[in-house]
Every structure is written in C-alpha cells, then in structure tokens.
C-alpha positions in Angstrom: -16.2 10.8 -16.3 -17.0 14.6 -16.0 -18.7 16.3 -13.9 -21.4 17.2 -16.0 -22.1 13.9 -17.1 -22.3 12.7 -13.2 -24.7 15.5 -12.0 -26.9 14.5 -15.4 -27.0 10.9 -14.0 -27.6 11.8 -10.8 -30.5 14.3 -11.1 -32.0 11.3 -13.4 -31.7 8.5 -10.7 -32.9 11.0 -8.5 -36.0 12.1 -10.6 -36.9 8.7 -11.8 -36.6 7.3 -8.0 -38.9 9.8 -6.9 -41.5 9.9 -9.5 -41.9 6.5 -9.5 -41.9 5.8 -5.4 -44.1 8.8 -4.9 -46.6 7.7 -7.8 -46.9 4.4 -5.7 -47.0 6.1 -2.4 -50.0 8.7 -3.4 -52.4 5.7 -4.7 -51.3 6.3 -8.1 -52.5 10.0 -8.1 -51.3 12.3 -10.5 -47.4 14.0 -10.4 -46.0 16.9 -11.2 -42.7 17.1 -11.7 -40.6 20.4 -12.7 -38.6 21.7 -15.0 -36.5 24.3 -13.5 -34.8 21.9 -11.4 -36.1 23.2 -8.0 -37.2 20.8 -4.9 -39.8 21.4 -3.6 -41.5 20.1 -0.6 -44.9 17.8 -1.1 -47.9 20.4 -1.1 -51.5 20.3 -1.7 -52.9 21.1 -5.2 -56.0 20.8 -6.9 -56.4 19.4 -10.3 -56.8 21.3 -13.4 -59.2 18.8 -14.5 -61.6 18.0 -11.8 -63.9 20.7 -9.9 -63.1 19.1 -6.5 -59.8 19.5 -4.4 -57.3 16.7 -5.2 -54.0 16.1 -3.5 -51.3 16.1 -6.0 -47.8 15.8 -4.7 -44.8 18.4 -6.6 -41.5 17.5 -6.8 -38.8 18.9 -8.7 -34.9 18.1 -8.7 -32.4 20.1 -9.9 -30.1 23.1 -9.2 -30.9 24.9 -5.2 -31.7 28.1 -5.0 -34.8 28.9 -7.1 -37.6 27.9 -4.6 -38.3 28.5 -1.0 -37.7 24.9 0.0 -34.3 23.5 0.4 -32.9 21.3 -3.1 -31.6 18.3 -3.2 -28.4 19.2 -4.8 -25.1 17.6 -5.5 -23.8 19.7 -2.4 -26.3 18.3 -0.1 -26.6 15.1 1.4 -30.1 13.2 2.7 -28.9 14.4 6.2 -28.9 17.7 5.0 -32.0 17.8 3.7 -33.9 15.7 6.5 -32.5 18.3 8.8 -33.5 21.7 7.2 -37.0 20.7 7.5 -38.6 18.1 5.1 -40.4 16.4 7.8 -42.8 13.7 6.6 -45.7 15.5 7.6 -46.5 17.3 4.7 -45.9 14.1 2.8 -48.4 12.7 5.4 -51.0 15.2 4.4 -50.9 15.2 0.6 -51.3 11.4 0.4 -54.1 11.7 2.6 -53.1 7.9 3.0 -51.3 8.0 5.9 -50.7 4.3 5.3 -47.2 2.5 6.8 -46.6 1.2 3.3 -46.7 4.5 1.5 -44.6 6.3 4.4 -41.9 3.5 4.4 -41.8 4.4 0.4 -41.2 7.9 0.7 -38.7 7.5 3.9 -36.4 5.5 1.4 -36.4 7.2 -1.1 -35.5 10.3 0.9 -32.5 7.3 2.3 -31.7 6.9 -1.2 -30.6 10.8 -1.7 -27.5 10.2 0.7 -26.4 7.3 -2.1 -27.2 9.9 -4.7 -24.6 12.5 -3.8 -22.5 10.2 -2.6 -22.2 9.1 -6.3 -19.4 11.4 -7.5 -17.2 10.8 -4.8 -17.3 7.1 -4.8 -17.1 7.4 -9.2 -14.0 9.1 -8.7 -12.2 7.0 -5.8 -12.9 4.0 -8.4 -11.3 6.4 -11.0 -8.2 7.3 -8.5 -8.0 3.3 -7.7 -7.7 2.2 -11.1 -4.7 4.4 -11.7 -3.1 3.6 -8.4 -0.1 1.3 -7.7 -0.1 -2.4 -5.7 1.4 -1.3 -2.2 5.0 -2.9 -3.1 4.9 -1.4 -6.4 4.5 2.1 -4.4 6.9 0.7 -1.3 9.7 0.2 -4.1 9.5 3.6 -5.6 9.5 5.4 -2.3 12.2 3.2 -1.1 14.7 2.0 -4.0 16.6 -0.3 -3.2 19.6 -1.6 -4.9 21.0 -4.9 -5.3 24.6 -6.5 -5.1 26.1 -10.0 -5.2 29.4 -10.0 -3.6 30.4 -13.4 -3.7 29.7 -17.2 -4.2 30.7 -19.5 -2.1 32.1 -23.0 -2.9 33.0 -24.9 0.1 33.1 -28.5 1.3 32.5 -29.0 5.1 34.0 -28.7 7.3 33.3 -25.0 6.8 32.0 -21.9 8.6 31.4 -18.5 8.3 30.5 -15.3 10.8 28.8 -12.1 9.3 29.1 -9.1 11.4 26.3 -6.6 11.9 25.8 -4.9 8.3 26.6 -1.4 8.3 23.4 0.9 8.1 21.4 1.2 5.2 22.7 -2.8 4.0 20.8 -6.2 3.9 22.5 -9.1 3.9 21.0 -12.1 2.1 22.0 -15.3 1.1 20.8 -17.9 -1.8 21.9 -21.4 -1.4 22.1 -23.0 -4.7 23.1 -26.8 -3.7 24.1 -28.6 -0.5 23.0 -27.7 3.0 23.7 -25.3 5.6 22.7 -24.7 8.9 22.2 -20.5 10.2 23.1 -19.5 13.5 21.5 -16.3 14.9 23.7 -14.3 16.6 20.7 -12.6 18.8 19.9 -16.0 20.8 17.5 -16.9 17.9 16.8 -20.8 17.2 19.3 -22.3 14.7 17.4 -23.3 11.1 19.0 -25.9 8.7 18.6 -24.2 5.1 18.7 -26.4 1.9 18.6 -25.6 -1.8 16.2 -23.3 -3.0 16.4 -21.4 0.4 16.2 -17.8 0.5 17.2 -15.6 3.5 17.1 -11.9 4.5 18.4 -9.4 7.1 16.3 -6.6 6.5 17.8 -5.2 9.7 21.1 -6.0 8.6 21.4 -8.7 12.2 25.2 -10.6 12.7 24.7 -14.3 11.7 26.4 -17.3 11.0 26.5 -20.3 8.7 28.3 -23.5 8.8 27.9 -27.2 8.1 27.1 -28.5 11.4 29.6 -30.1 12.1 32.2 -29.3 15.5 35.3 -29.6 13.3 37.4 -26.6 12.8 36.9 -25.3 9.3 38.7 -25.5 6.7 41.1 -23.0 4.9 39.6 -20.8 2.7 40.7 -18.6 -0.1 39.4 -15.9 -2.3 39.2 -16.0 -6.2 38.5 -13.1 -8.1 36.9 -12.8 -12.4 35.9 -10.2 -14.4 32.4 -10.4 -12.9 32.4 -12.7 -9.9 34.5 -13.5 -6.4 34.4 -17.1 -5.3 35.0 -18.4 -1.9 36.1 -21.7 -2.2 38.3 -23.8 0.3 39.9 -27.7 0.0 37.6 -29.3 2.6 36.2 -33.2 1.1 32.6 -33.7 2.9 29.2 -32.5 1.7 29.4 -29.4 -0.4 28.2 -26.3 -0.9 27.0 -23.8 -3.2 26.0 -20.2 -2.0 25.2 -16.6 -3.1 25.9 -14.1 -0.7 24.6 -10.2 -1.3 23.1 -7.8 -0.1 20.0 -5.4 -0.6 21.5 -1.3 -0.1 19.3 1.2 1.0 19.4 4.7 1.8 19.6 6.3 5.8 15.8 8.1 4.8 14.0 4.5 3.8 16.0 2.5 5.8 13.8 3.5 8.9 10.6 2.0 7.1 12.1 -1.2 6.6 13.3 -1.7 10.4 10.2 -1.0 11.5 7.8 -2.9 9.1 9.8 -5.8 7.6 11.4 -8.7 10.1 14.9 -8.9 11.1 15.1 -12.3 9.6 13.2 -13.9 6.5 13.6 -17.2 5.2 11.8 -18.3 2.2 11.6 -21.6 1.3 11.1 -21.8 -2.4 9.4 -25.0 -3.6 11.9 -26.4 -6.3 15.2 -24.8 -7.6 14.1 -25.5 -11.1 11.9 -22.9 -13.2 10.6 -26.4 -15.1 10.3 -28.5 -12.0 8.2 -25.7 -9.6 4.8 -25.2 -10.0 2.7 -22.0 -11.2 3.0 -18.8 -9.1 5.7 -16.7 -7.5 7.6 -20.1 -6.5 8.5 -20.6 -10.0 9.3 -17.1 -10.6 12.0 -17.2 -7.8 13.4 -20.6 -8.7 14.0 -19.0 -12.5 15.3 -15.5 -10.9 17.6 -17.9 -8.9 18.7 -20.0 -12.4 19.2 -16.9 -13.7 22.1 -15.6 -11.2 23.1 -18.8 -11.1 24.2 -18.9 -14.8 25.6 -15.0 -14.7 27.7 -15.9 -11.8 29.2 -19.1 -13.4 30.5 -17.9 -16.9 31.8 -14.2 -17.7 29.2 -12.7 -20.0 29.4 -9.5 -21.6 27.3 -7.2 -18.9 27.3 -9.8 -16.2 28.5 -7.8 -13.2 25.8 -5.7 -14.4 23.4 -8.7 -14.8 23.9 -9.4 -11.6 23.3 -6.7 -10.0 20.0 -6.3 -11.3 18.7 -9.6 -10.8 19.6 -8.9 -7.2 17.8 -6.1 -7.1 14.5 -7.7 -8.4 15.5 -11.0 -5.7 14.1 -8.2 -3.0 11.3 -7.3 -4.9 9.8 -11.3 -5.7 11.0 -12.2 -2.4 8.6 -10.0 -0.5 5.9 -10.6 -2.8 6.5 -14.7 -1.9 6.5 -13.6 1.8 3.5 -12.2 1.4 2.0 -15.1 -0.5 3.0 -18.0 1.9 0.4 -19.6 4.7 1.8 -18.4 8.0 3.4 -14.8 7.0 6.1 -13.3 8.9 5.1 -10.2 11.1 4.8 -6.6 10.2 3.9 -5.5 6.7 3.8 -8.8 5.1 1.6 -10.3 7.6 -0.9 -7.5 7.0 -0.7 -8.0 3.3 -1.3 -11.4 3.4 -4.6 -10.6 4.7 -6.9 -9.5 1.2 -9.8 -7.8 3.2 -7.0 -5.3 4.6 -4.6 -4.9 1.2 -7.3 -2.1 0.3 -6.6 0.0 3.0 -2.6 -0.8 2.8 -2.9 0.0 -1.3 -5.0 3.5 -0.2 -2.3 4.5 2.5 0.7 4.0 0.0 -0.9 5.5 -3.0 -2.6 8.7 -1.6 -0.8 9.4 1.8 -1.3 13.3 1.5 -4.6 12.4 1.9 -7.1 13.0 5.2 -7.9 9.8 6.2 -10.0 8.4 8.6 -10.7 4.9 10.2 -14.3 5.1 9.2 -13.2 5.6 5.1 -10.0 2.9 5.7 -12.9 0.4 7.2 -15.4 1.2 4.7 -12.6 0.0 1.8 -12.2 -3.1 3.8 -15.9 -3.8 4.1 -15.5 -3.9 8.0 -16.8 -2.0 10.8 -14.5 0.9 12.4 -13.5 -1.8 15.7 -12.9 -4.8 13.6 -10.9 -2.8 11.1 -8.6 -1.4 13.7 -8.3 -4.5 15.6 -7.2 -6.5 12.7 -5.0 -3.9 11.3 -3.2 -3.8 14.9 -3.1 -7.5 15.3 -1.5 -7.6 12.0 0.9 -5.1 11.6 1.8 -4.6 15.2 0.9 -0.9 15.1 -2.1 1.1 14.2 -2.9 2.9 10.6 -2.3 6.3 11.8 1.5 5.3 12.5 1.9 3.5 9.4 0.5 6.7 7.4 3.0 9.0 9.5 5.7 6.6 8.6 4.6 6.7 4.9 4.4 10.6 4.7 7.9 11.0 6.4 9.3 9.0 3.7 8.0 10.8 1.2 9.0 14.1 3.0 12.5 12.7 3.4 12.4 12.0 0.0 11.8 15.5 -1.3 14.2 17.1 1.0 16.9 15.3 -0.5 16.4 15.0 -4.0 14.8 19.0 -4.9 15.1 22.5 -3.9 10.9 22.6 -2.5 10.6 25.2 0.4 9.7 23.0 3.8 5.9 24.3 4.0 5.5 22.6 0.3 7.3 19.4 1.2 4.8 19.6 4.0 2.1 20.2 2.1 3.3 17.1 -0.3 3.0 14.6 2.5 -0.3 15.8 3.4 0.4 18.5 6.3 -2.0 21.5 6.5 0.5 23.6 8.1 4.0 24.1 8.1 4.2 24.4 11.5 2.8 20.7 12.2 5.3 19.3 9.7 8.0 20.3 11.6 7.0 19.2 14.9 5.7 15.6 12.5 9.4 16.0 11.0 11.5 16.4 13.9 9.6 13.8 16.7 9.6 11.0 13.9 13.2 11.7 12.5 14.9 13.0 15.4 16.0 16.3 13.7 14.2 18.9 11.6 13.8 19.4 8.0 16.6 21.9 6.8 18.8 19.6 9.4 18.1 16.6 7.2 18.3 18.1 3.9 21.6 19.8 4.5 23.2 16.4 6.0 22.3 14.4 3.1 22.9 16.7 0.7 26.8 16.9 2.3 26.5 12.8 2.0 25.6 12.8 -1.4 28.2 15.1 -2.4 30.5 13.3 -0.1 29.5 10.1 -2.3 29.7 11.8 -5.7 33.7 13.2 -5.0 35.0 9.8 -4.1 33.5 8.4 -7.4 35.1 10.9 -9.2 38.6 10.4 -7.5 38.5 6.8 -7.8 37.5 7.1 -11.8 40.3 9.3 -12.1 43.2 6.9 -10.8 
C-alpha cells in the first residue's frame, strides 16, 4: 500500500470521525469543515443565515502548516497535539453545552488521532510480517547446518558402545530403527532406555554411551564398508539392534548459538516408526523421514550417499520443530517457542534483528504488558530478549565477516549497530576477539579446508 493511498485513508477516518462526533457533541449545530486541509482549533462563528450569534464549531484536516493552529498531520501524534495547546476549553465554549456527554465525545475523538497516525506504521509492520520467515526457517539460514550418516549399527547384545566428546562445531545423533537400547550420560545425567522410533541429539556434542543393559562384556564387533553405507555389526545372539548414528556439522561462528539456546541432550520420542501407522502432524513426518534413511541405507541406489546426507540434514530441521511441538518442551529456545503468545516476538527478533527494539514493541506483539512479557520470556528461555537479539546480530555479523569483503562499520551497520565503534566493543565482549581478528582466522580456515580438498581430489 503506498503512502499516498494511507495518508488518503487516514485524513478520511480522521474527517469522517470528527464531523460526525463533533455534529453530536454541538447539539446537532451546523459544521464547517475545510478544504485546504488545515486544523484548526474549535472557534466561535456566526451563521451566514441567521441575524443572531450562533456557535459553529471549524475543523479542517489535512496538510500542517497553513493555519495558525497546530494540524493533525501524519507526523503528529494525539500527544502531540494535546500538548501544543488544544485544550478543551475552547471546545467548551463553542458548544456552549458544556455537557459530560458532549465533552467525553470530543476527548475521544481527539484519543482516536494517536490510532490515526499510528495507522502507517502498524499497515506496514503487517506488510513486513507477511514477508518474514518462521523463526527456524530464519535460525536455519543463519546457521546451516549440514548433515551426515556415518554408520548403522547391527548388533545383538551383549553389545556397547562409548562416544567421545564430539569435536567443535559436530552433533552427534542417533536414530534407532528396531530393538532397544539403553543411553548412558557421561556428565552424571540419569540413564534413559530408548526404543524404536527414538530420536536423540547432542547439540553440545556431550560423550555418551549406549549398550543393551546387560553387565556382560560385549561382543566383538567389526566394520563393513558399501558404496554408500558403513555397518557395524558384531556375532552376539540376544535381542537385536538396529541404529543410525550421525551427526549434525556446524560452523565455529553458529555453533555458539546453538550451545547456548538448544539443550545438551534431546530425545524425541516419535509416536510410531511407520509413516502409515503415526498419526497427522510432525510425528508422521519424522517416522517417514526415518523410512526414508532407512531404505537409502539398506540398498546401494544411485545417489544414495548423497540421499543420505540430505535426509540427515532435514532430520535437524523436523526434529526441532517436534521439540518444539511436544507437551513439556525442553529448555532454551524450544521451550520459548512452544509458547504461541511469545513466537511473535521470537519470529520479530530473527527476522528484523537490525532493528531498534524495545520491550514495550516486543510486548505489544505478544499482547502482554512490558512485566509479564519479560518475565515469561526469562522464565522461558533462561535469559532475557536483549541477550537473545545480541546473540542473533553477532551471528549475522559473523556471518558477513566470513563470507564478503564489507568494511566493519557496514557489517556493523547490518546487524543493527549505529556506530562502528559500538560494534566492536558488541563484537569483541561477545566473541572474545575483534572483527578483522575473526574474519582473517576463518578466512585462513576456509582456505585451509579448500587446499586439503583439492589434494585429496588429486590422489
């Protein structure tokens, strides 16, 4: 919608409102209302067709600046105007009512001016909004994240296995297709049993263990290596199992966000392991994802590694969103996006981060006062909007640094610093080093990463 058209709509509420409310509020005396599009204050006039003096009250709306009295113009709010002098006397006098009923009619419609020229901003937020991203959708593209399966495991107890720490930037997760396991967490965590259909992450890449249960040593095991797949089978005879093992990988810049907002271990519990058996909703969609890998992984297709690799990918993806969808959430970021009166502030934050906000706007989305807002957000998410926003806009900094040749005061300026100056001290307290500092280390690491693909193509 243009600009044009909104001031034209405007300065028609606005004259309509007034006409009408004012022709009620004068005793249904006559109005005048002008044409050049000035405001002017209520004033005393005498008919032009009756000998005696008559109150008539003038009011015009339009553009400011032709008439002594202050307009009520798309640049001026009702606050504005109530405090450059339109006092209700005047209004008082050319009633010559003085009635409550008539004052209470004028006082809103001078109420209703602040809703007026409001109009444009709150047209275009909806405009903004409709063209914005989910928060995930935006999370993703900030922080891609790519996908691997490095094995699947075919073992019959007694069996066990120990994952060390993941090295940084790796998430480890694991998919059990059949059979049971039990997981072990190496950080003093309670031990979970895990069945089919199970889903578990490592966002924080934590050591972990998996076995059957049992106190027998475990059985020999042995790697087998195809075209697309590596199985990990070994000879034992009691209950089986059947398990995919990846990980998530994710770069040194977005890795920070996800320590920080995502648990160190998620296990979803998927309702069936059957597309055809699971109900409606994100369940089903994991339980098909999951057939999906399951049938890559057991034949060699043309394109499978590659299959593969992308259906692991999307596992982190559908996996948060289930997270987010389940009755008792984890902690962090899922936790505050399973609560819909806060996913408009979380959507805002991730779509516009260069923008100034403020808890009164954020609260205003989420139909809350300021103190609820905040103490939902921070009962939520565990810390407040402000350090989610920093964390946001020193992604997307990080971002830029790395991938283009933009000066440091228009990176700044990108994730929604007014000054240079302030992005570096943002820059450097959050990330432990400055700008140029980060951009020339991950520059070296990407060409690092580029020469040992090129050597290793060339054996």
């Amino acid at each position: 919608m243009s600009d044009w058209t909104l001031r034209l709509l405007r300065r028609a509420a606005l004259s309509s409102l007034l006409s009408i409310c004012c022709w009620v509020a004068c005793g249904r005396r006559p109005l005048a209302i002008g044409q050049d599009g000035d405001c002017a204050a209520a004033t005393p006039m005498k008919s032009a067709n009756e000998s005696e003096s008559r109150h008539v009250l003038m009011i015009h709306c339009g553009t400011p600046g032709k008439s002594d009295t202050p307009a009520l113009s798309a640049g001026v709010t009702g606050r504005e105007i109530r405090d450059t002098g339109h006092s209700f006397d005047p209004i008082r006098r050319a009633t010559a009512v003085g009635s409550l009923g008539a004052i209470y009619v004028l006082r809103m419609v001078f109420r209703m001016v602040d809703d007026l020229n409001n109009m444009r901003v709150r047209l275009m937020d909806e405009v903004k909004m409709e063209n914005a991203r989910d928060w995930l959708s935006r999370l993703l593209e900030m922080m891609p994240v790519r996908g691997a399966l490095d094995y699947r495991c075919f073992l019959g107890a007694p069996w066990r296995i120990d994952f060390a720490a993941s090295e940084l930037g790796e998430s480890p997760y694991h998919v059990i297709l059949g059979g049971r396991a039990v997981l072990e967490d190496a950080e003093g965590g309670p031990a979970r049993e895990l069945s089919a259909g199970d889903i578990v992450l490592f966002p924080h890449g934590s050591a972990h263990a998996l076995h059957d249960r049992s106190d027998a040593a475990p059985a020999p095991a042995r790697w087998r290596s195809t075209l697309n797949v590596v199985f990990y089978e070994n000879d034992g005879t009691g209950d089986r199992l059947d398990m995919l093992c990846g990980r998530f990988i994710i770069s040194g810049a977005q890795e920070r966000l996800i320590r920080a907002y995502l648990p160190r271990r998620l296990i979803l519990h998927a309702p069936e392991n059957s597309a055809a058996a699971a109900g409606p909703g994100t369940g089903a969609q994991v339980a098909g994802l999951v057939g999906l890998m399951r049938a890559e992984s057991a034949t060699e297709n043309l394109g499978g590694l590659a299959m593969l690799s992308a259906l692991s990918t999307a596992l982190f993806a559908i996996a948060l969103r289930l997270a987010s969808e389940v009755t008792e959430p984890p902690d962090g970021l899922l936790a505050l996006a399973a609560n819909p009166r806060l996913v408009p502030a979380l959507t805002a934050l991730f779509n516009e981060p260069a923008r100034t906000w403020t808890l009164p706007e954020l609260a205003q989305r989420c139909n809350m006062s300021r103190a609820t807002f905040i103490r939902h957000f921070q009962e939520r998410l565990g810390r407040s909007a402000s350090d989610l926003l920093t964390d946001i806009r020193m992604t997307v900094a990080a971002n830029a640094l790395k991938t283009s040749d933009m000066s440091t005061g228009a990176v700044g300026a990108l994730a929604g610093y007014q000054s240079e100056a302030a992005f570096q001290r943002a820059f450097k307290h959050q990330m432990g080093i400055t700008p140029a500092q980060w951009r020339r280390i991950h520059r070296r690491s990407a060409k690092l990463t580029l020469a040992t693909s090129h050597s290793v193509a060339d054996r």
